[in-house]
N, CA, C and O of each residue as an XYZ file, in Angstrom:
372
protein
N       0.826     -1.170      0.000
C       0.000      0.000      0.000
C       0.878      1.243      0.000
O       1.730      1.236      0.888
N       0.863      2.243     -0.745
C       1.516      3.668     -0.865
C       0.688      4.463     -0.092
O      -0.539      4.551     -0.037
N       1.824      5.179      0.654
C       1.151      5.838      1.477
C       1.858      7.562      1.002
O       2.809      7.657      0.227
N       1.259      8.631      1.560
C       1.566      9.746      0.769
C       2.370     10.349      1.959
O       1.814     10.254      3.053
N       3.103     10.713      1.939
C       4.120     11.533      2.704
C       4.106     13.333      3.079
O       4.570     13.977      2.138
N       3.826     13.868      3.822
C       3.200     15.595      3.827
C       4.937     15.979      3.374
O       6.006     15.428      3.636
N       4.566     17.164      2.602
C       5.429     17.545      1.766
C       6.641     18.314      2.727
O       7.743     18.624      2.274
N       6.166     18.577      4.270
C       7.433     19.394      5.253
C       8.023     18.465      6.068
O       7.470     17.370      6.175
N       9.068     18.691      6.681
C      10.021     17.388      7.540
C       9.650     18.026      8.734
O      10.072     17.373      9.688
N       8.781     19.444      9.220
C       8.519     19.722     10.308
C       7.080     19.824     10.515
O       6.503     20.277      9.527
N       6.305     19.530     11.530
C       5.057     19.260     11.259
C       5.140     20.448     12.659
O       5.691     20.253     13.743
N       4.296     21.863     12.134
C       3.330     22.528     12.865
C       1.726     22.016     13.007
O       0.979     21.429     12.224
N       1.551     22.537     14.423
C       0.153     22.275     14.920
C      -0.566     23.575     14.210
O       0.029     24.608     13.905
N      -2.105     23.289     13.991
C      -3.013     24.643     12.894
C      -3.726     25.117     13.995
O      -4.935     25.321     13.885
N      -2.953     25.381     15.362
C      -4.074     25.734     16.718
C      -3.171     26.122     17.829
O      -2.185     25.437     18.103
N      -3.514     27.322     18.547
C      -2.481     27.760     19.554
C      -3.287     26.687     20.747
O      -2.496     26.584     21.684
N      -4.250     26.067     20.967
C      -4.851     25.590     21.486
C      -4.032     24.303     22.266
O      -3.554     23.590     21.384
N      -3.794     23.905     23.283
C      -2.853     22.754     23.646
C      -3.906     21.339     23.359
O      -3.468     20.423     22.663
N      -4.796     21.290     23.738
C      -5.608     20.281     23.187
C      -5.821     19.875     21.990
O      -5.749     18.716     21.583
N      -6.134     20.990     21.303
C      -6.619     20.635     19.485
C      -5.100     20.374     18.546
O      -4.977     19.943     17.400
N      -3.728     20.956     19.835
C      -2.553     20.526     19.448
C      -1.964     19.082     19.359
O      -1.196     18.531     18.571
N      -2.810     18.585     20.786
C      -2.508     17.264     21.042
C      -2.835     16.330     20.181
O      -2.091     15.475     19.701
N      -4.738     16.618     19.854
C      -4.936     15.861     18.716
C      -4.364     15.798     17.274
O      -4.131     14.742     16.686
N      -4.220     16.690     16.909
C      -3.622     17.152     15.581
C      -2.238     16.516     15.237
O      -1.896     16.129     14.119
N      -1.363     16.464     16.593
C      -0.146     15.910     16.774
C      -0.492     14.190     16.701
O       0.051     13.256     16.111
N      -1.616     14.293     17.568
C      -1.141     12.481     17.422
C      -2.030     11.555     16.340
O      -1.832     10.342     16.267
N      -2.923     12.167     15.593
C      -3.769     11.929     14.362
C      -2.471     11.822     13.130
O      -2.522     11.117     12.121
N      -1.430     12.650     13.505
C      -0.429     12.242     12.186
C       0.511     11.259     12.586
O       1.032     10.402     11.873
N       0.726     11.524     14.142
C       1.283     10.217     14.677
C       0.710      8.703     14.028
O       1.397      8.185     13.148
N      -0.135      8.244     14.332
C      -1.201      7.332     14.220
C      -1.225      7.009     12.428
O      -1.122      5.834     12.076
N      -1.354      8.039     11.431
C      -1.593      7.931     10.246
C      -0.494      7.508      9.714
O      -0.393      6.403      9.181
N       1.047      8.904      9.873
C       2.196      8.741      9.105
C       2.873      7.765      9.978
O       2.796      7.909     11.198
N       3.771      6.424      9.270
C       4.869      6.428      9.531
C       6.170      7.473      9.796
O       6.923      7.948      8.946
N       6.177      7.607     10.780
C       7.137      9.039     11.721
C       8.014      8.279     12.682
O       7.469      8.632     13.728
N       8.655      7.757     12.927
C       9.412      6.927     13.422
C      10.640      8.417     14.338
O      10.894      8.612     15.527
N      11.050      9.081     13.178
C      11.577     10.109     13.807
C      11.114     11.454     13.084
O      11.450     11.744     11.936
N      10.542     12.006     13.659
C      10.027     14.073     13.634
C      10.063     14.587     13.958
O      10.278     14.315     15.139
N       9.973     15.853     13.735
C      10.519     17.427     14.057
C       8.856     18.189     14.456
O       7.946     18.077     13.635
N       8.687     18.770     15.489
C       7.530     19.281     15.785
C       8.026     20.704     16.299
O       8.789     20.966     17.229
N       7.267     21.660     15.285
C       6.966     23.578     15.603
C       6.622     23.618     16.439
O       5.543     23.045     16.286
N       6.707     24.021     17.871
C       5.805     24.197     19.142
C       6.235     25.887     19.650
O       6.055     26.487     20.710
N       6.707     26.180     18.688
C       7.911     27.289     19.466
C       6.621     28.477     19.948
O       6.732     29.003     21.056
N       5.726     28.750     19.274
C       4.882     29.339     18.677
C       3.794     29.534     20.493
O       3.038     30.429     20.872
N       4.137     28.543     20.997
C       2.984     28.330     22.017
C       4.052     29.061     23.750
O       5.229     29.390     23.895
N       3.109     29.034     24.509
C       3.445     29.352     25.661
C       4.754     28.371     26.878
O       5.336     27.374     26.453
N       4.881     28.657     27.656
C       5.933     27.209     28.217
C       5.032     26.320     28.887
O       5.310     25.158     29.182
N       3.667     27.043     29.179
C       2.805     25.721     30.011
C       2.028     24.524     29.119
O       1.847     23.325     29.328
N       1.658     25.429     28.027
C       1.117     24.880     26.991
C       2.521     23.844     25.949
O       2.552     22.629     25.754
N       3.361     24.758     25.546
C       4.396     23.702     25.119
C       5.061     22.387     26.102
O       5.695     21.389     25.759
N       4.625     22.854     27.416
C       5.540     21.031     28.201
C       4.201     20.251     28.249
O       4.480     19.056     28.154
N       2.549     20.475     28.382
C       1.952     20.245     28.060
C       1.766     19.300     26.418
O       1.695     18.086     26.230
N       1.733     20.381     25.493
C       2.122     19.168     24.455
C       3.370     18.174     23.746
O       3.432     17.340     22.843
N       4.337     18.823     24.767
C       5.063     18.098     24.004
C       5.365     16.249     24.913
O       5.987     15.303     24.428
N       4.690     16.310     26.235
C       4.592     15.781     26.702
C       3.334     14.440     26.449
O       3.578     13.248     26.634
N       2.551     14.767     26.184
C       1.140     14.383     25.926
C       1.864     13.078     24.713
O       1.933     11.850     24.661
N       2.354     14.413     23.766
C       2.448     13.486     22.415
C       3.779     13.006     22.524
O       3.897     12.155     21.642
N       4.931     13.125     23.206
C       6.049     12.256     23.400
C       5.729     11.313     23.401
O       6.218     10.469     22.649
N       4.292     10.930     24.671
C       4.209      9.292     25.146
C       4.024      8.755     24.165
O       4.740      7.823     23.797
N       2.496      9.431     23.132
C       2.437      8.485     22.413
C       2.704      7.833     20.899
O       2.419      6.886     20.167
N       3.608      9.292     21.014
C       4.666      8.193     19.824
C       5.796      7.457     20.837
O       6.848      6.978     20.415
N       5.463      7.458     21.973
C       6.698      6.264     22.021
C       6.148      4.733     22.542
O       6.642      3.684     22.956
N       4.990      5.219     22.290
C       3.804      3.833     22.276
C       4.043      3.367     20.943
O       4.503      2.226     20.899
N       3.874      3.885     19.943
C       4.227      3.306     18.978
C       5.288      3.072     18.386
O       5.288      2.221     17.497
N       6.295      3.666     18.677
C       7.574      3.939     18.116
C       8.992      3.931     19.086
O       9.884      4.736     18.816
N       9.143      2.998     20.202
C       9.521      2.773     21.409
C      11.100      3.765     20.772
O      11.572      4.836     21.154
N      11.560      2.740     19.616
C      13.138      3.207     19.465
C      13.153      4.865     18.663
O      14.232      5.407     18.423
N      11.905      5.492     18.336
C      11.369      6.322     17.725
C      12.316      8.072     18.681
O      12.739      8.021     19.836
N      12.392      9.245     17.857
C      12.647     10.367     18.802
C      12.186     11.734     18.179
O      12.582     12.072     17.064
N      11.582     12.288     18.716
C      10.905     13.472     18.347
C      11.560     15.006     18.335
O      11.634     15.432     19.488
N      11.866     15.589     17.719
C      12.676     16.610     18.158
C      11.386     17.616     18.360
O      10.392     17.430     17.658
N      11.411     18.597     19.247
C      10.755     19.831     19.742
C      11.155     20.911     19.107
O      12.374     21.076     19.158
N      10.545     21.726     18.512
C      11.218     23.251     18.511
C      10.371     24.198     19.338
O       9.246     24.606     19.047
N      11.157     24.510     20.517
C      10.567     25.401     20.925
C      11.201     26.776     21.179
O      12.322     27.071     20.764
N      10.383     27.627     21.915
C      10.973     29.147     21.958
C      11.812     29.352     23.616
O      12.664     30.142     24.021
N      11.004     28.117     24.302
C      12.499     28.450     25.774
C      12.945     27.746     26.170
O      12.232     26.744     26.215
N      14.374     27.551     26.783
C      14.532     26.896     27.178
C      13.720     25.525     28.706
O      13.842     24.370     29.115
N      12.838     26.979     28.984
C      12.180     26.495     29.998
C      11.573     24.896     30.090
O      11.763     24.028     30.942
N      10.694     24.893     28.738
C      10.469     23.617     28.539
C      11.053     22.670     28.392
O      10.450     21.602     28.498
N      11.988     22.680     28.191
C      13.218     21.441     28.175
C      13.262     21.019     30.165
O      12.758     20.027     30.690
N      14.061     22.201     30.896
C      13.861     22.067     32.393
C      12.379     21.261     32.450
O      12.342     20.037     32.574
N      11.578     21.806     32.381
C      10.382     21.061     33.439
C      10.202     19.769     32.570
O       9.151     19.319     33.026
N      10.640     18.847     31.513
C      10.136     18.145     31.041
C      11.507     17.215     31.283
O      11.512     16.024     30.969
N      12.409     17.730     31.741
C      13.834     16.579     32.304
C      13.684     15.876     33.635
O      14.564     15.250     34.226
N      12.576     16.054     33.971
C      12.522     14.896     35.447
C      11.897     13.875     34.672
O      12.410     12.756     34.659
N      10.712     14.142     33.934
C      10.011     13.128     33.246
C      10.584     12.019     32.726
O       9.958     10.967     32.592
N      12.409     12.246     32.236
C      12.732     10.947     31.609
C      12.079     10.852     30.257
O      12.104      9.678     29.885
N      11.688     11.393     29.663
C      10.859     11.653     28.229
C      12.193     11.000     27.018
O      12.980     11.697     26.378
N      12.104      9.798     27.011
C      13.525      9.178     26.602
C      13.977      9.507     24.637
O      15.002      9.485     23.957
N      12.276      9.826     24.373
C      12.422     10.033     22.921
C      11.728     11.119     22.598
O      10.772     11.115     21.823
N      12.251     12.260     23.273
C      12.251     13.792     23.123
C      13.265     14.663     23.459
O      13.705     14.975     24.566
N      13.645     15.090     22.088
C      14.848     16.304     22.157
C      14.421     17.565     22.224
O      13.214     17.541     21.984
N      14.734     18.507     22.399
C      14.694     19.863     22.736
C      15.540     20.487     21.840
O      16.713     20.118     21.880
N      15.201     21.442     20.947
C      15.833     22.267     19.853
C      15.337     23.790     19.979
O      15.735     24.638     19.180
């Protein structure tokens, strides 16, 4: 089966919203083979960005155990509060 590939290597969320982020994030999770991706978050707040980037870490690493997600975000902050978590397949950019 061919599957179609979205034409950017970085996938922005279409919602400052942390929820409608979450879904949006893990609906392409779920669809694309993404094994490893780059996610825009920079755009959002620091409660809202450890919020999603957290949410959807887990569950691409439900699917994708050896899988790693890179973050782009705008502070460093989110990286701090999301390093106790152990979040083993999430980088911070």
């Amino acid at each position: 089966m061919l599957q179609l590939l979205p034409s950017s290597d970085i996938i922005t969320p279409n919602t400052t919203n942390p929820k409608d982020a979450v879904i949006f994030i893990n609906k392409y999770i779920d669809r694309y083979h993404c094994e490893n991706m780059s996610v825009d978050i920079s755009f959002m707040n620091v409660l809202d960005a450890c919020y999603v980037s957290t949410m959807c870490s887990t569950a691409h690493y439900i699917k994708y155990p050896e899988g790693k997600i890179n973050w782009k975000i705008s502070s460093e902050l989110v990286r701090e509060f999301n390093k106790d978590l152990e979040l083993g397949n999430a980088d911070y950019i």
